[in-house]
C-alpha positions as a Python dict, from the first residue, in 0.01 Angstrom:
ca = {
    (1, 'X'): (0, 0, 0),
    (2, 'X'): (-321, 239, 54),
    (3, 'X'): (-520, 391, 309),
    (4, 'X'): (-855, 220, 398),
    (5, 'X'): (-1153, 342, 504),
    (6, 'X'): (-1315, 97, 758),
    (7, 'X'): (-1683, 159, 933),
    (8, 'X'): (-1707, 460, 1141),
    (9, 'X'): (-1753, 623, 833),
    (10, 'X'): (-2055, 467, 731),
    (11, 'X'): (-2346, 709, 817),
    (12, 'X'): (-2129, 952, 931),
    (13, 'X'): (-1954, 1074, 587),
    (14, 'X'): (-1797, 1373, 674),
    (15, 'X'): (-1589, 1454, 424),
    (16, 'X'): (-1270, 1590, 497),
    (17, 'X'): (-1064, 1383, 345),
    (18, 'X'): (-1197, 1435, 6),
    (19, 'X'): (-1078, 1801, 92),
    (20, 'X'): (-732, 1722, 188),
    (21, 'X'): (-686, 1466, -84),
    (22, 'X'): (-380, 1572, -293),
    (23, 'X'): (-495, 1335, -591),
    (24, 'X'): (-872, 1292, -572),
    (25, 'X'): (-847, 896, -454),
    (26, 'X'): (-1176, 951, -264),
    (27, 'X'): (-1504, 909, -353),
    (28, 'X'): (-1857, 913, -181),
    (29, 'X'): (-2082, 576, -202),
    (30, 'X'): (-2437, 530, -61),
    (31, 'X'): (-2292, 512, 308),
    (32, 'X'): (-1951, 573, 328),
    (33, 'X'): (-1641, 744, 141),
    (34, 'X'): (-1404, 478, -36),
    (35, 'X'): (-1024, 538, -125),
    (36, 'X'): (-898, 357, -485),
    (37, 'X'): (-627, 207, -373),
    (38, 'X'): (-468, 214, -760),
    (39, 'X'): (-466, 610, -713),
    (40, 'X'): (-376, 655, -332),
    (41, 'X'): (-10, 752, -259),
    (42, 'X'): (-38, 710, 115),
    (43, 'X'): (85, 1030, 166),
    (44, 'X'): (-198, 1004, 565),
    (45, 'X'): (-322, 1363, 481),
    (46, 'X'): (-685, 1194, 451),
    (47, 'X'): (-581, 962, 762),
    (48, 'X'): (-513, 1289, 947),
    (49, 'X'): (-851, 1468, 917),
    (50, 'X'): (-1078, 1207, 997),
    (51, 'X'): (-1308, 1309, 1279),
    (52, 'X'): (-1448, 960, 1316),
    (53, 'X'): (-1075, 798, 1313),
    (54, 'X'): (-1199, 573, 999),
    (55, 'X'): (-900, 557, 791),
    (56, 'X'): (-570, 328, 846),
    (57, 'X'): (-322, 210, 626),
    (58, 'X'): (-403, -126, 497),
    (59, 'X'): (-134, -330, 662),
    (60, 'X'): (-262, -177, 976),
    (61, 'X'): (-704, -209, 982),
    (62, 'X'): (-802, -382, 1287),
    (63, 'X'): (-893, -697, 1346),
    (64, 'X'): (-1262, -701, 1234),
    (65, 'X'): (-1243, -437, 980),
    (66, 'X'): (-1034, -587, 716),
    (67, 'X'): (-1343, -672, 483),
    (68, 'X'): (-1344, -323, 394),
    (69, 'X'): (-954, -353, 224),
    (70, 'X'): (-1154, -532, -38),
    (71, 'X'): (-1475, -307, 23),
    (72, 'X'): (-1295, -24, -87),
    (73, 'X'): (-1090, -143, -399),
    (74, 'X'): (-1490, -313, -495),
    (75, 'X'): (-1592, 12, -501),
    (76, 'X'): (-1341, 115, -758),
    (77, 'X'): (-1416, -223, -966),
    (78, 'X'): (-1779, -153, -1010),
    (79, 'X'): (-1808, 192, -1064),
}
């Protein structure tokens, strides 16, 4: 299981959890950052800086936000 990021990152980018990240799972798109879930080790150190509260683990998104489980992995897919 990963970490998600869900949409109060998009626009606001901010970035520390590409700092934080112990194994470089993060990775800026055109609006948003996106975690590859085949790298993340859910270790919630990315989870922990958000200043926008953006990132959840993936059996925990909200209701509403869990297009961006497969928004993220996507990400990874195409690029």
């Amino acid at each position: 299981m990963a970490f998600v990021i869900t949409s109060p990152c998009e626009q606001e980018k901010a970035g520390e959890c590409v700092e934080v990240c112990p194994v470089d799972c993060i990775e800026e798109g055109k609006d948003m950052f996106y975690i590859d879930p085949d790298i993340c080790i859910d270790c919630g150190a990315c989870e922990a800086v958000c200043p926008v509260e953006a990132i959840f683990m993936e059996d925990e998104v909200p209701e509403g936000e869990h297009e961006y489980i497969a928004l993220n992995r996507k990400f990874f897919q195409e690029n």
